[in-house]
VOGU-3710 file (C-alpha; in Angstrom, 3 decimals, decimal comma):
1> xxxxxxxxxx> -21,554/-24,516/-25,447  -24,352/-21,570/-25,761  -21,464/-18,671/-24,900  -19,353/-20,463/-28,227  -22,951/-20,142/-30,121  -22,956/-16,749/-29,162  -19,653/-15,953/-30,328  -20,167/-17,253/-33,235  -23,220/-15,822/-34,173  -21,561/-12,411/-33,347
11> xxxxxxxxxx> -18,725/-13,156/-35,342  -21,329/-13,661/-37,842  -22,902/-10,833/-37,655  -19,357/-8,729/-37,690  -18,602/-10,706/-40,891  -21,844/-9,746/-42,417  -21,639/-5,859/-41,256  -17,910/-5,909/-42,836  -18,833/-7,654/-46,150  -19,914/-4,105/-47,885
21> xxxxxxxxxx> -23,370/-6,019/-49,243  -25,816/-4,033/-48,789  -29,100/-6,681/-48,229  -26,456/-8,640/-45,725  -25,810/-5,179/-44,188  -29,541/-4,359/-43,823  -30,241/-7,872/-42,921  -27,625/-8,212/-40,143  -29,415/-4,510/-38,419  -33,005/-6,297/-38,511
31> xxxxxxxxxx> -31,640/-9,124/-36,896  -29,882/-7,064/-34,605  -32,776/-5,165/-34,175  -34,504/-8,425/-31,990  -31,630/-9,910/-30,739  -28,549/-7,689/-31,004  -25,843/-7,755/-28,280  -24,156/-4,663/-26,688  -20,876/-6,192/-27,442  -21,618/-5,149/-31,700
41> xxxxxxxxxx> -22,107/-1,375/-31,082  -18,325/-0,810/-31,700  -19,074/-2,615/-35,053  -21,886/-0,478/-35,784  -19,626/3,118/-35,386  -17,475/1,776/-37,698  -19,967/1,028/-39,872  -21,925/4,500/-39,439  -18,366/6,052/-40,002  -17,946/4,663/-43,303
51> xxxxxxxxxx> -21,285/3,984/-44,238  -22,797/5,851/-47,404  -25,861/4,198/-47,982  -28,310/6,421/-46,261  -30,643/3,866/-45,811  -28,089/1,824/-44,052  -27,146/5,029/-41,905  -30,679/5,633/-41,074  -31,277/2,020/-39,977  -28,045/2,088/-37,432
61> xxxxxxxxxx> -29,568/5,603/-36,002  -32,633/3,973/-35,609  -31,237/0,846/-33,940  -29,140/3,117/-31,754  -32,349/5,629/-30,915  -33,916/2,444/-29,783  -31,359/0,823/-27,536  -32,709/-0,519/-24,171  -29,807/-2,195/-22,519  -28,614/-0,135/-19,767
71> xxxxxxxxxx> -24,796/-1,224/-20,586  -24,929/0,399/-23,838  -25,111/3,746/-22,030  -21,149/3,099/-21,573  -20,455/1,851/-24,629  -21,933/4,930/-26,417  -20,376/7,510/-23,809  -17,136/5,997/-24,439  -17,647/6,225/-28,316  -18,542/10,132/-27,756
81> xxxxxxxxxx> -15,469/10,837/-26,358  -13,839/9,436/-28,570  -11,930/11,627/-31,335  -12,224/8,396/-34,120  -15,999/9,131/-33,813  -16,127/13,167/-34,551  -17,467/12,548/-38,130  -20,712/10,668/-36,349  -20,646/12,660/-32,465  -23,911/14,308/-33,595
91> xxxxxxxxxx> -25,721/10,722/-34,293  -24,459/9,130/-31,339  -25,179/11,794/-28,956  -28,598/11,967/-30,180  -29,318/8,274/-29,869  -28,608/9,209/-26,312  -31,097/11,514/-25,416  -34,039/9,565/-27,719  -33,276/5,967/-26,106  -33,728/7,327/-22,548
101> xxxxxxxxxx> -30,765/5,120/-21,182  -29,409/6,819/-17,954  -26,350/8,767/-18,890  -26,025/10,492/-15,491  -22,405/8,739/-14,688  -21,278/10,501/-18,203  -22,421/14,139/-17,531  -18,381/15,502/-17,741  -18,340/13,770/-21,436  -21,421/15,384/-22,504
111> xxxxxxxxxx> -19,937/18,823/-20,994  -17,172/18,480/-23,019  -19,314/18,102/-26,099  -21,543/20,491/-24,983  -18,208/23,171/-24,904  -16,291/22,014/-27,591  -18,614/20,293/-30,475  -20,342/22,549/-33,384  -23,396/23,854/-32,468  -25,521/21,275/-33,752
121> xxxxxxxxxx> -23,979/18,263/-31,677  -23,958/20,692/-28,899  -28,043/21,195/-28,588  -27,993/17,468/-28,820  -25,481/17,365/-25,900  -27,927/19,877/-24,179  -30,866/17,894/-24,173  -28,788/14,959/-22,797  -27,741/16,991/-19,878  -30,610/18,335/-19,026
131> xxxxxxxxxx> -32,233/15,080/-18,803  -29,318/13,592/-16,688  -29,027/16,231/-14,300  -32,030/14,966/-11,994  -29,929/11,448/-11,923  -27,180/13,008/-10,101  -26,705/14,589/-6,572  -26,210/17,645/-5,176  -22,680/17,112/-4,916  -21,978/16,237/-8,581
141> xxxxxxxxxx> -24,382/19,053/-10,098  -22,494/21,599/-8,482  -19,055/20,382/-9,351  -20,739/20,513/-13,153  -21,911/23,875/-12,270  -18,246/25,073/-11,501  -17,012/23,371/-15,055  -19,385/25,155/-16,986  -18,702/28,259/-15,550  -15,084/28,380/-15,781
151> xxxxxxxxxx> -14,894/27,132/-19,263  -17,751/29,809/-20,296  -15,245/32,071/-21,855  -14,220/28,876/-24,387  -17,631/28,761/-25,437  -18,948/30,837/-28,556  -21,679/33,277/-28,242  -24,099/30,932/-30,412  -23,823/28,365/-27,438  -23,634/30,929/-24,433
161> xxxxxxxxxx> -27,494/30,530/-23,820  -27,486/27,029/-24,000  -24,678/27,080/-21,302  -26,571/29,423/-19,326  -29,678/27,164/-19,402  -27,831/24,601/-18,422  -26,644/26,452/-15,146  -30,370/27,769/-14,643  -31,449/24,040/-14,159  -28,672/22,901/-12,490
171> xxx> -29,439/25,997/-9,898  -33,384/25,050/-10,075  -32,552/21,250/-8,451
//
């Protein structure tokens, strides 16, 4: 009985996200905001992704800055990798770094950012790493170590010293 009241309050909430009104929109994220569910953050991307209501926008960020539940760290690595989310990588990566969820088990997808992504998204990549790296052991920081280095030559010269600062505090652990 409460998991169908839960669907259907999600389903809800989905509906309301979808239905392009802007107070149900805005609504739906405050609501969210108390008792939101990890299971609508794939609702939210889309939303971000097609969103142009900056105030909307800015409200998902928000949210998404503010997540607490550890099993959104997945959802939102799995999001970042993913090429239907380029227009918004920069937003989601942040969120990552300013909610403070543990994204140690998603260093290789923040690598790939880190060496592929504009400039921008790839600070924002940076600061996740660097924050990550003390989750991890020995073992995993080095084979990170040997990734960055071999892919150094892909990287432009703009984000050579952010690679290189990278390797200095992998080194310093």
């Amino acid at each position: 009985m409460e998991s169908e009241m839960l669907h259907n309050k999600l389903q809800g909430q989905i509906q309301s996200l979808r239905s392009g009104n802007r107070n149900a929109i805005l609504g739906t994220l405050e609501e969210l905001r108390s008792e939101g569910n990890v299971s609508i953050l794939p609702e939210l991307f889309q939303v971000l992704l097609i969103q142009e209501d900056e105030q909307i926008q800015g409200e998902i960020t928000s949210l998404l800055n503010d997540l607490k539940d550890k099993e959104a760290a997945e959802v939102l690595a799995a999001a970042i990798a993913n090429p239907e989310y380029e227009k918004i990588q920069r937003s989601l990566v942040a969120a990552c770094w300013q909610n403070g969820l543990s994204y140690g088990p998603f260093l290789g997808i923040f690598a790939e950012v880190l060496i592929s992504a504009k400039f921008e998204t790839a600070i924002e990549a940076f600061t996740v790493l660097e924050q990550a790296i003390g989750e991890v052991d020995a073992p995993v920081r080095e084979k990170l170590a040997i990734r960055l280095k071999s892919r150094l030559t892909e990287v432009d010269d703009l984000k050579k010293p952010l690679l290189a600062a990278l390797l200095k505090t992998i080194k310093a652990f």
